[in-house]
Phi, psi and omega in degrees: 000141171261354177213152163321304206296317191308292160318317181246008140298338214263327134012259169298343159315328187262294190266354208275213202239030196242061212009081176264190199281329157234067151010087175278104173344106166077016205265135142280152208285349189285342182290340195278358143339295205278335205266322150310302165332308186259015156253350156295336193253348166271327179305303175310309155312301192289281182333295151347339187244356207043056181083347170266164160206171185264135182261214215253061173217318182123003190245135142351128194210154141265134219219117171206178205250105136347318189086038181077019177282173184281020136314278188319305183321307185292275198286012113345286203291305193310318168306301192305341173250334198269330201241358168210019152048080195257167173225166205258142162310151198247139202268110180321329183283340211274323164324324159293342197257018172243000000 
């Protein structure tokens, strides 16, 4: 990716509400704001660590920015659910189909 704008249009593709692919319940393109602030600020810690970070397990992990691939795309939405606690659209077909 070449730009922030880039990245998180690439994002909103997947989670936002412009018929994306896994839907996050209420999300605005603006969250992906905050959900960048904190993956930006984990990114900068794990370099500062050589490269690693401590997840929520307690274990040395490698955290380093993909260049927008869908690792970063992944730990977006895991911040946007685990950490500012959005929840995924729940998928109508499989729900019709019970």
């Amino acid at each position: 990716m070449n730009s922030k704008k880039e990245f998180l249009d690439y994002v909103w593709s997947f989670y936002g509400t412009d018929d994306p692919i896994y839907p996050i319940k209420n999300l605005k393109y603006s969250d992906l704001d905050k959900a960048w602030q904190i993956y930006e600020s984990r990114l900068i810690e794990a370099n500062k660590q050589g490269g690693t970070i401590t997840d929520r397990f307690g274990v040395n992990r490698p955290y380093s920015w993909g260049y927008g691939d869908s690792i970063d795309r992944e730990r977006m939405r895991d911040i946007l659910l685990d950490d500012l606690n959005f929840k995924m659209e729940e998928d109508k077909e499989v729900l019709s189909n019970e």
